[in-house]
N, C-alpha and C positions, 0 to 999 in steps of 0.2 A: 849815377848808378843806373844802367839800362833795367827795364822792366823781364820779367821773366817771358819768354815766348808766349806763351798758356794765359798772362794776365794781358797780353795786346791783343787777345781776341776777346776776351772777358765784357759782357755787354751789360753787367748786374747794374741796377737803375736808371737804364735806358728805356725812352717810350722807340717802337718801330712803329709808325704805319703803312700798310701792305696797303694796296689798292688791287681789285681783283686776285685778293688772298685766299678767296674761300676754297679753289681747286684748283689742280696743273702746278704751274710754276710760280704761283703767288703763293699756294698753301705749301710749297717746296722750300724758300725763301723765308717764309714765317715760322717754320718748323725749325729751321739755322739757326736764324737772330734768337728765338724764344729758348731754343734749346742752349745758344751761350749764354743769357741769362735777359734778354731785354721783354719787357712788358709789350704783346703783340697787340694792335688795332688792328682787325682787319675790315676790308670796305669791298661790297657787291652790288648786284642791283638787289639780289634773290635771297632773303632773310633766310631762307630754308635751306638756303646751303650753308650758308655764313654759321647759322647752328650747329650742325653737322662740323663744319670745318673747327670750332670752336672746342667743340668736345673731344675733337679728336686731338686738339693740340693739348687740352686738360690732361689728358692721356696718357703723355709726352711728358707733364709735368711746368706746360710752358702756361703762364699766365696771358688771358686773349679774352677780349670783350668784339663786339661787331657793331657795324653801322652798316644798314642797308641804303646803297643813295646810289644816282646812277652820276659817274665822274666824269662825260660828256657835256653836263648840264652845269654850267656856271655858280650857280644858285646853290643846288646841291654840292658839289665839289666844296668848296668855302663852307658849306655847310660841315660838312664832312670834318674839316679843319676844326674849327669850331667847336664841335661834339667831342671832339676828341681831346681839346685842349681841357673845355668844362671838366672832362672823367679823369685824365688823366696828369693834366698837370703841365705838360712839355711834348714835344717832338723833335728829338734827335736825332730819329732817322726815316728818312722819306724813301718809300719803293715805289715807283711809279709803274706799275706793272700791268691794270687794266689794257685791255687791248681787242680788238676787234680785226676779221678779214673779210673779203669778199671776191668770191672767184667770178671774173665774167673775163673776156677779150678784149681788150682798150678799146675797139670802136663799137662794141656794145655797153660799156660798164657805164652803170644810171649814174646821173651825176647826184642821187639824193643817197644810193652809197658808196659814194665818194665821197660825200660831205659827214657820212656817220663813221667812216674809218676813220677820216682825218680827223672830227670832235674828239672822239675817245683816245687814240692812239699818239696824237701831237699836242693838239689845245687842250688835253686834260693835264698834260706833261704841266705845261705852262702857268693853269690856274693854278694847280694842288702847292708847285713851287713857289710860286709867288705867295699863295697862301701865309704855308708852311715857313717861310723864309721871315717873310713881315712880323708873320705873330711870335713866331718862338725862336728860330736859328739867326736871324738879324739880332734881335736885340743880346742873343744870349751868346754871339758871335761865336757858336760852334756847331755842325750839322754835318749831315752824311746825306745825300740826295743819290738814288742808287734808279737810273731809267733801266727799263728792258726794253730793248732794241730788236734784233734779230740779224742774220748776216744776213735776210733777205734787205737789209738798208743798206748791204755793201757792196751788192753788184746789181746788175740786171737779171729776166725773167729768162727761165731755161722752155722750152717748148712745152714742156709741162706744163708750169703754173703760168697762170695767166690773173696776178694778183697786183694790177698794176698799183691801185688804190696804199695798201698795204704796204707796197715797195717803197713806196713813193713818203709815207708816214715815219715809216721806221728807218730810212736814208733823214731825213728833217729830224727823227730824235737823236742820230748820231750826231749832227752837226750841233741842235738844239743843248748836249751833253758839252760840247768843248764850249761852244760861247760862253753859257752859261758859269761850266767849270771857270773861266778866263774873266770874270767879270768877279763871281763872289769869292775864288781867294781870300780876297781882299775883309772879308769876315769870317775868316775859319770854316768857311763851307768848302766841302771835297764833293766836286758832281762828278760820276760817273753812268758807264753803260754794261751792262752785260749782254753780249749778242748770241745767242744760243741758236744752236743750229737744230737740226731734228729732234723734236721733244715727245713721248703720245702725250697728247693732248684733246680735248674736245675740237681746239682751234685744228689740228691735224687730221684728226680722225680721218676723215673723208681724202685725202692723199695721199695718207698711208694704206687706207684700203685700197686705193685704185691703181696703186706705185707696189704696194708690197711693204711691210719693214727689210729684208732682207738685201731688197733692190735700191732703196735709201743710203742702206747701210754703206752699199761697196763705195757710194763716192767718196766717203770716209776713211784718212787712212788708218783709223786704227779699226774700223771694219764695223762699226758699229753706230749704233745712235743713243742719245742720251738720255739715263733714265730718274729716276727720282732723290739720287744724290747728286746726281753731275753738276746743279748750278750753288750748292749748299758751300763748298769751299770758298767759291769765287765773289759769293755776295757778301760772308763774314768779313773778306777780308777786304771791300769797299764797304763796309760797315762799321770797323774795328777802328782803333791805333794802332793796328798791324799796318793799316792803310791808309796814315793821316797823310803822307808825303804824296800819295797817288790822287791826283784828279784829270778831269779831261779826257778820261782813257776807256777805249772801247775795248774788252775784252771778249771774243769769241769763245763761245763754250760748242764744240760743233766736230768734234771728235778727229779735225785737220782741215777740212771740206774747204775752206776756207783761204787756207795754206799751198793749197792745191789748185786750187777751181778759180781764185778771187773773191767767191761770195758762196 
């Protein structure tokens, strides 16, 4: 007997952990899973947002506790695991969603932020998973591992941005997304990617002002850019048993741009 539609997204006694959930598209993605029914963890550097983000999801009706740690730093990340296992019991679903840019010209960009994009945006990918995988989705051979990516990992830089660092991270967590998916199978883990294209965001801010939203928007063929529902369908359903059969798979959330352009 197939399950009802409504019960393959149904997430009631599931732990999520968001990693930079507290605002953008971490507390977008927390707001999904918590609202189908799963108990949120969310993780920042900055306590004081993580509050805020917390409350708001109480709000909402979604159960969310927080852990301030930064997910760049080995120590901390594992930590993070850890905290969250003591409070809550289990991790069922991993959002790997922390992320970091930095705008300079490839023969100016400091190699010391290039080494803080890549910490946070790749090698946190890898710690949190590995974590996450060892202490609760290994042994309990079931897990949802959900990276954000961006379609900037799926082509190169337009004359505009000049974000090599960043390109270069979120191309290594698409690939990082299929390995990974191709290996734990084999323990009822489903890794995926979500690749969102124009979001406002903090991380945006400063391109969208200097571009326009309007002028972002046209590369897009549905004319637009994405706003605080647009990644809410796509993460439930690399979350759910809507989405046990999908792994491996980069999903573009970017309103066509992508379809069009290549990235």
């Amino acid at each position: 007997m197939s399950s009802k539609v409504q019960d393959l997204f149904d997430l009631t006694g599931q732990v999520a952990l968001v990693t930079g959930g507290s605002r953008g598209l971490g507390l977008q993605i927390a707001e999904a899973l918590g609202e189908a029914g799963a108990t949120i963890m969310l993780s920042s550097r900055k306590a004081a947002d993580l509050e805020e983000a917390v409350a708001h999801l109480k709000t909402r009706g979604v159960q969310a506790q927080w852990i301030a740690a930064d997910a760049s730093d080995e120590a901390q990340a594992r930590g993070i695991v850890e905290q969250t296992l003591a409070k809550l019991g289990q991790i069922d679903i991993l959002v790997n969603n922390a992320g970091a840019t930095w705008g300079a010209p490839a023969e100016d960009h400091p190699v010391e932020a290039w080494d803080k994009v890549m910490d946070l945006n790749i090698r946190s990918l890898f710690v949190m998973s590995q974590e996450v995988a060892r202490r609760s989705m290994i042994p309990r051979r079931s897990g949802r591992i959900i990276n954000v990516a961006s379609i900037a990992g799926l082509g190169g830089n337009t004359g505009v941005m000049k974000t090599i660092a960043y390109n270069t991270s979120k191309g290594a967590a698409v690939n990082f997304t299929r390995a990974l998916a191709g290996e734990w199978g084999v323990h009822g883990i489903t890794v995926n990617a979500l690749a969102p294209g124009f979001f406002p965001s903090k991380m945006t801010k400063g391109l969208m002002a200097a571009i326009g939203e309007e002028k972002l928007a046209e590369h897009a063929p549905l004319k637009r850019i994405g706003d605080d529902e647009d990644l809410k369908g796509a993460a439930l359903l690399f979350a759910s048993r809507a989405g046990k059969h999908i792994t491996g798979q980069i999903l573009a959330v970017d309103g066509g741009v992508s379809a069009v352009h290549g990235a």
